[in-house]
C-alpha positions as CSV (number, residue, x, y, z in Angstrom):
1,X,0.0,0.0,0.0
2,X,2.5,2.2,1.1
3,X,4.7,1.7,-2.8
4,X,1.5,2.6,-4.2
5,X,1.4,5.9,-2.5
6,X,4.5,6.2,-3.0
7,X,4.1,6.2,-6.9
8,X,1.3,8.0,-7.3
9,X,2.9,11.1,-5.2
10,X,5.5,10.6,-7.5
11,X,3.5,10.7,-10.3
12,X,1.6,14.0,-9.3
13,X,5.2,15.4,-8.5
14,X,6.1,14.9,-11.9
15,X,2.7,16.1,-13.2
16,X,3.1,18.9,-11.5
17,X,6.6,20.0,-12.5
18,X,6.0,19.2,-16.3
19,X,3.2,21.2,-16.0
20,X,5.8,24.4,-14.3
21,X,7.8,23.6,-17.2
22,X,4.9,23.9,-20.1
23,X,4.0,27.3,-18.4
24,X,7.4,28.6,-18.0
25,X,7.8,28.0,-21.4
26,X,4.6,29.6,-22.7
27,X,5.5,32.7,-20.5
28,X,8.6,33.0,-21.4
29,X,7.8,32.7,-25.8
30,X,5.3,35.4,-24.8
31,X,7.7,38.0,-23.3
32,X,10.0,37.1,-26.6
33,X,7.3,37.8,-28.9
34,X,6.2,41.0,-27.0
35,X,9.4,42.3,-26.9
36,X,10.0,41.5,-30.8
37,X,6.9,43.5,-31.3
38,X,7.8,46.3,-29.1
39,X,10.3,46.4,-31.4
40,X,9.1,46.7,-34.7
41,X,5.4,47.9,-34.2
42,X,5.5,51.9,-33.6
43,X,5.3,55.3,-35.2
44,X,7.7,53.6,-38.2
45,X,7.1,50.1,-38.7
46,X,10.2,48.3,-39.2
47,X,10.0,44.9,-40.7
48,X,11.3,42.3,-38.5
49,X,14.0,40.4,-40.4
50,X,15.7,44.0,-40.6
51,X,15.2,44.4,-36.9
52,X,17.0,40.7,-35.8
53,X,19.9,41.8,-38.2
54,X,20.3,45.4,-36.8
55,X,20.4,43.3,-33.6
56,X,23.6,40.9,-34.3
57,X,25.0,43.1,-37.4
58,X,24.4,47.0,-36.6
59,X,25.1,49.1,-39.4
60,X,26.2,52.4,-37.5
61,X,24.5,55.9,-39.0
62,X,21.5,54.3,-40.5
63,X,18.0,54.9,-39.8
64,X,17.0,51.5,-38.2
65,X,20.1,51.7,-35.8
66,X,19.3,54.7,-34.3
67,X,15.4,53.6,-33.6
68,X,16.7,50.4,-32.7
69,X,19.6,50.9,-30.7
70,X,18.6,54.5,-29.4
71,X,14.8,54.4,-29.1
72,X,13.5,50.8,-28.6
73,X,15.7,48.3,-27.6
74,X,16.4,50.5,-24.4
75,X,12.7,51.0,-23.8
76,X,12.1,47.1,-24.5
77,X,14.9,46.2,-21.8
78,X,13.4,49.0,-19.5
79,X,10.1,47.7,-19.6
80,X,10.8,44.0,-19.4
81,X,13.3,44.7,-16.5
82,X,10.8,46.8,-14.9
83,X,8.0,44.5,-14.8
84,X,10.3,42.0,-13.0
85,X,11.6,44.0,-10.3
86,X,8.0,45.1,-9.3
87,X,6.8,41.7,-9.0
88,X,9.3,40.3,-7.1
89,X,8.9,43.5,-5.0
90,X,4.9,42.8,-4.7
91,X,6.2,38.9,-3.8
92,X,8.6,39.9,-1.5
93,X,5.6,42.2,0.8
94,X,3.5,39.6,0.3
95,X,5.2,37.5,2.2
96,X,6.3,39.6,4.1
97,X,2.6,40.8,5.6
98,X,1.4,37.4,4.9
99,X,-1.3,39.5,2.8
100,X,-2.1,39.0,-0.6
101,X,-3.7,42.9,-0.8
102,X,0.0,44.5,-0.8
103,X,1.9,46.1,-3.2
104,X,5.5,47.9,-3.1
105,X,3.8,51.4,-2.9
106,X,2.8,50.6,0.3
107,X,5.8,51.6,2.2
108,X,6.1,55.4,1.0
109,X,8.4,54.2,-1.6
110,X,6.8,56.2,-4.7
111,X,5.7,59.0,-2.3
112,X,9.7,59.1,-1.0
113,X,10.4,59.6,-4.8
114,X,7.3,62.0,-6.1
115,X,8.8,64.2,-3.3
116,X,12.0,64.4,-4.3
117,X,11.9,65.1,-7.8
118,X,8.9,67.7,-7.5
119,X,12.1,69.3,-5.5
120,X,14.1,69.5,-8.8
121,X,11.4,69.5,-11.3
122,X,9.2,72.5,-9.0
123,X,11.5,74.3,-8.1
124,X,14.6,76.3,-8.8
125,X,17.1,73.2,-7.5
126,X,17.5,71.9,-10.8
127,X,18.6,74.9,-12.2
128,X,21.7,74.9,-9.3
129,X,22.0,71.1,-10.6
130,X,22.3,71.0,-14.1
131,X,26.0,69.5,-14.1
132,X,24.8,66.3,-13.4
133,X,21.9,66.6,-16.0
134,X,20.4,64.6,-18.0
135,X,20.1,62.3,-15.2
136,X,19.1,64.6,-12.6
137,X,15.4,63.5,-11.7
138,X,16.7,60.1,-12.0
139,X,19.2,60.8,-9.5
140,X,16.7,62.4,-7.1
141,X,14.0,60.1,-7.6
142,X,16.5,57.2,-6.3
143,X,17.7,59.6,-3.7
144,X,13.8,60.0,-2.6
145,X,12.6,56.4,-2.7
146,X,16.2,55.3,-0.8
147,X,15.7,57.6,2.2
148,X,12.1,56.5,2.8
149,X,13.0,53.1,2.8
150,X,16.2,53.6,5.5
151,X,13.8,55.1,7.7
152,X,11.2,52.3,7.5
153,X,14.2,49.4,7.4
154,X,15.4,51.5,10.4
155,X,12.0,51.3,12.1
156,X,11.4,47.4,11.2
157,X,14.3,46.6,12.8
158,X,12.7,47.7,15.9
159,X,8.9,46.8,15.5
160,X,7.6,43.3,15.6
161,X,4.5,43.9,14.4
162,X,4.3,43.4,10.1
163,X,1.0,45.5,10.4
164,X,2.0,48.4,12.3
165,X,5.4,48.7,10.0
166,X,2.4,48.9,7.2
167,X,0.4,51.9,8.5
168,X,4.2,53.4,9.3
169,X,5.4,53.1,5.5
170,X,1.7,54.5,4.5
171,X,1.9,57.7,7.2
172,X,5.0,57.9,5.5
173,X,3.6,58.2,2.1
174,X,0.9,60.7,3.5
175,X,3.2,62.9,4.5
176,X,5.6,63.0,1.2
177,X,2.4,63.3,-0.5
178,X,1.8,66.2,1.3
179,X,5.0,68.0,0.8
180,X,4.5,67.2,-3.1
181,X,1.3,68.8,-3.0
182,X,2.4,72.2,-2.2
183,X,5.0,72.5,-4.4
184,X,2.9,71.1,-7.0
185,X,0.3,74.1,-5.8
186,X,3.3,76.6,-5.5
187,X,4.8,76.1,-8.9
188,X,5.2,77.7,-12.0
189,X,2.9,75.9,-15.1
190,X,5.1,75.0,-17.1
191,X,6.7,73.0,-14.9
192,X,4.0,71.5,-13.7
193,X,3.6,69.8,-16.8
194,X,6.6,67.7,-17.1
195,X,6.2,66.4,-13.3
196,X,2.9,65.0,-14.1
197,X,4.1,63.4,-17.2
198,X,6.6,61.7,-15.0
199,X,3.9,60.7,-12.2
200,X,2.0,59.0,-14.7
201,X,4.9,56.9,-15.2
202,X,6.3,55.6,-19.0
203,X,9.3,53.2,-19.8
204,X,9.9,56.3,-22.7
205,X,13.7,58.2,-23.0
206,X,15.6,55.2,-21.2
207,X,19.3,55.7,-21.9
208,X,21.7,52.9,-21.8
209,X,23.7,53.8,-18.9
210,X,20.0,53.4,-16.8
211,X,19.7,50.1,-18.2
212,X,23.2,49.3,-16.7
213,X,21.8,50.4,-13.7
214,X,18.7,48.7,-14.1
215,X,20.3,45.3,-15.0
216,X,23.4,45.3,-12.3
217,X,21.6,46.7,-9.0
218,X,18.1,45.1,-10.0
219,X,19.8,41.5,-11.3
220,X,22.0,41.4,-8.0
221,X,18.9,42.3,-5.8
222,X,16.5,39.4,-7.7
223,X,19.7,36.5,-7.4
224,X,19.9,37.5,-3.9
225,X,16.3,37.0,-3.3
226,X,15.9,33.5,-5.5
227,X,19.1,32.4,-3.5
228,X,17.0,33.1,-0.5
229,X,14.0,31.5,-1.2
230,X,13.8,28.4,1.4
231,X,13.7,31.1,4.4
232,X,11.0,32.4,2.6
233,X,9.1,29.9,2.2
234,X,9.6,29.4,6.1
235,X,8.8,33.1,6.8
236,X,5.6,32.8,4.7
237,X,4.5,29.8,7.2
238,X,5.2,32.1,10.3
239,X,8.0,34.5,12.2
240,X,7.8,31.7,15.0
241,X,8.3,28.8,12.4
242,X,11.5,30.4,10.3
243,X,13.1,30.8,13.8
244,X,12.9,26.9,14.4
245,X,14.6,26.6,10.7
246,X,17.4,28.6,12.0
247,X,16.1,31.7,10.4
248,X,17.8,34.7,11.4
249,X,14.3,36.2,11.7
250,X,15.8,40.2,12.6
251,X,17.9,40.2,10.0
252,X,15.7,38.6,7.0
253,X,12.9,40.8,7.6
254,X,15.3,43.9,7.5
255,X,16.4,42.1,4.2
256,X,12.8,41.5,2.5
257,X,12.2,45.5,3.6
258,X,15.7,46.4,2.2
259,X,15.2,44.4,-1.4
260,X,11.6,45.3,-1.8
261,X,12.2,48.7,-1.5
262,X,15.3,48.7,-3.6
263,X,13.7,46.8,-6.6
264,X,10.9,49.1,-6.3
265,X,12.1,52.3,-5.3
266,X,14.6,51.8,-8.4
267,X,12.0,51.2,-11.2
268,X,10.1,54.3,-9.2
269,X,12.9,56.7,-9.7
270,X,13.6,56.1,-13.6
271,X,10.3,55.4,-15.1
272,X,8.2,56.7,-12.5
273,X,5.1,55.3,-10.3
274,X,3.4,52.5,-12.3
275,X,1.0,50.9,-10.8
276,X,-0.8,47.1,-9.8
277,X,2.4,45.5,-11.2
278,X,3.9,44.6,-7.7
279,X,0.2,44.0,-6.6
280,X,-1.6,41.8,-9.2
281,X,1.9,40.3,-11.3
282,X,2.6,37.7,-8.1
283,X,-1.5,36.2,-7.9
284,X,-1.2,35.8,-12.2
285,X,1.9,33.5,-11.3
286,X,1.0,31.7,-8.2
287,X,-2.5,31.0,-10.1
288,X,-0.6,30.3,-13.4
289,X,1.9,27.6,-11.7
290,X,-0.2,26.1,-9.1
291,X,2.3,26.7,-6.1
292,X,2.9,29.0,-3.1
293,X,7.1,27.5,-3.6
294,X,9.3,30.7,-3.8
295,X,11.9,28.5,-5.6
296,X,8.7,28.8,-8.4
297,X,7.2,31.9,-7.9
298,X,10.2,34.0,-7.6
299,X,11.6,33.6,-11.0
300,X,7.7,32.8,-12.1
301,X,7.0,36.3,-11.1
302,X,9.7,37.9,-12.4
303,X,9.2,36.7,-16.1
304,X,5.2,37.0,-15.5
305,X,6.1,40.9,-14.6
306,X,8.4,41.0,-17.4
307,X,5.7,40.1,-20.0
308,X,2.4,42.0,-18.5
309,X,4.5,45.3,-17.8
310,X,6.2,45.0,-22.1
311,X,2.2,43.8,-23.0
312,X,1.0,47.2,-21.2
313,X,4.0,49.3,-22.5
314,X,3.1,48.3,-25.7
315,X,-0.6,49.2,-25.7
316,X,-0.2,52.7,-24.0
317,X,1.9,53.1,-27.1
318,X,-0.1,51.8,-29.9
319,X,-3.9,52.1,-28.7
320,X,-4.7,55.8,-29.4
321,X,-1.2,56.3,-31.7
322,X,0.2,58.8,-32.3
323,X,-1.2,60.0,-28.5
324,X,0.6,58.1,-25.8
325,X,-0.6,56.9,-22.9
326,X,0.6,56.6,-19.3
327,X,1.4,53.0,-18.4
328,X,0.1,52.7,-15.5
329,X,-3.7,54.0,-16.6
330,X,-3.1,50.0,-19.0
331,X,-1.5,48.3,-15.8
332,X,-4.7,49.4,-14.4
333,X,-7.2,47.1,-16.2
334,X,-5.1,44.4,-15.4
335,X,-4.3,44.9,-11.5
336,X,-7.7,46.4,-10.8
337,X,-9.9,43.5,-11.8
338,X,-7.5,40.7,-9.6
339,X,-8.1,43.0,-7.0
340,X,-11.1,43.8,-6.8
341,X,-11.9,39.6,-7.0
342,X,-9.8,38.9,-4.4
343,X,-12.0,41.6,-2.3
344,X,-14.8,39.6,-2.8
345,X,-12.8,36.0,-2.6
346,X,-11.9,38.0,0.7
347,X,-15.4,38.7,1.5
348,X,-14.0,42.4,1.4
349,X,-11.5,41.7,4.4
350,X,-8.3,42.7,4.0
């Protein structure tokens, strides 16, 4: 009886991990062909044999190399880079607050950066700044998102409580918000204008030395956090639990704080708040593979991030062409519907 069991778990093992396999490989042909068509579909088609040889044969000073090289490709990688770091960041709280209803916004993080570049874009800071220009809202939308999440890693380290570090990080954002608000009030109109083109967020202008950025600090942060992912799981099953595994539990949940934040508060800062993809991204994958294993759903929610957030990008840019829309306002029909059913899955209690 007991070799019968044994075979049939065996089976359902392997069931289960050739099905992981089929949908990491559906996923993953997804994000390619998005990302081929992010590259050839825009405001000049460009056919797409001629794109896969600008790619492995660039001919320097033509046409296609420039959009290519200057305009797409860096967009593409921004977006697909993007998505990835905000679901693992979404993951990452998730488990953290053991609550499916959390996102990476929650802990000031976007506020921290609004507030900071509203002080260049606002006011007359920028203009005492330009020598570090053209990557000076960058600059100070990483230097805004960073110092609101030392002050709430700096708090978690003392506070116990996952729920009350969550109402911090939100006062937190209440009160950056607030600061925004009156130099948004207090500022001239034409600046206005380009600091609410960046709050609406847009994977548009990326430059190659952000997507160096993007790629080391971001792909060090997500290695760390799959290499990592047995102490989550034990830190998903309880603070009490993870202890008796030998979890350092002080020091990982200053850790989960300190790489959520990063891996958000660094797609914040360069492409600006976009929204739902930290919050809904990590429910597609764990519904899509079957599995609450961080082993799965880390890289699962990375490359399920990678292809909503290029999908989205790729709309906002093509639906109403040659108008552009903000990314987040298409991130919204996706995160706003898994949301709102997991409200009512809830019975509305969060």
């Amino acid at each position: 009886m007991s070799t019968e069991l044994t075979i049939q778990t065996q089976l359902m093992v392997g069931r289960a991990a050739s099905r992981r396999s089929l949908v990491f490989f559906l996923i993953g042909a997804l994000t390619l062909t998005t990302a081929i068509l992010n590259m050839t579909i825009g405001s000049v088609d460009l056919p797409f044999l001629s794109v896969i040889k600008e790619l492995f044969l660039p001919v320097q000073g033509s046409d296609i190399n420039f959009i290519v090289w200057k305009v797409r490709l860096p967009r593409t990688l921004a977006a697909v880079m993007g998505g990835a770091y905000l679901a693992c960041s979404g993951l990452l709280l998730q488990v953290y607050f053991r609550n499916p209803i959390v996102g990476p916004f929650v802990l000031g993080i976007s506020s921290g950066a609004s507030l900071t570049v509203s002080l260049v874009m606002l006011t007359a800071l920028g203009l005492k700044l330009t020598y570090v220009t053209p990557f000076l809202t960058t600059l100070a939308g990483i230097v805004g998102a960073y110092g609101v999440m030392v002050l709430v890693v700096a708090i978690g380290a003392k506070i116990k409580s996952g729920a009350t570090l969550l109402i911090t990080g939100l006062m937190f954002g209440y009160v950056c918000s607030s600061f925004t608000s009156i130099l948004t009030a207090l500022a001239e109109k034409e600046k206005i204008k380009g600091f609410v083109l960046w709050g609406m967020g847009s994977f548009s202008g990326f430059k190659w030395i952000e997507i160096y950025i993007l790629l080391v600090l971001g792909g060090l942060l997500v290695l760390a956090v799959f290499l990592l992912s047995k102490p989550l799981n034990a830190f998903l099953l309880g603070e009490d639990y993870a202890a008796s595994m030998g979890v350092s539990v002080r020091r990982f949940r200053i850790f989960i704080l300190l790489a959520a934040s990063s891996l958000a508060g660094l797609v914040t800062a360069m492409a600006g708040p976009v929204a739902f993809i930290g919050l809904a991204v990590p429910h597609m994958a764990r519904l899509s593979l079957a599995t609450s294993d961080n082993r799965v759903l880390v890289p699962g929610a990375c490359l399920m991030g990678a292809l909503v957030t290029s999908l989205c990008d790729l709309i906002a840019r093509m639906w109403l062409s040659p108008v552009e829309l903000p990314v987040s306002a298409i991130t919204a029909f996706f995160g706003a519907p898994i949301v709102i059913g997991l409200l009512l899955k809830r019975g509305a209690r969060l």
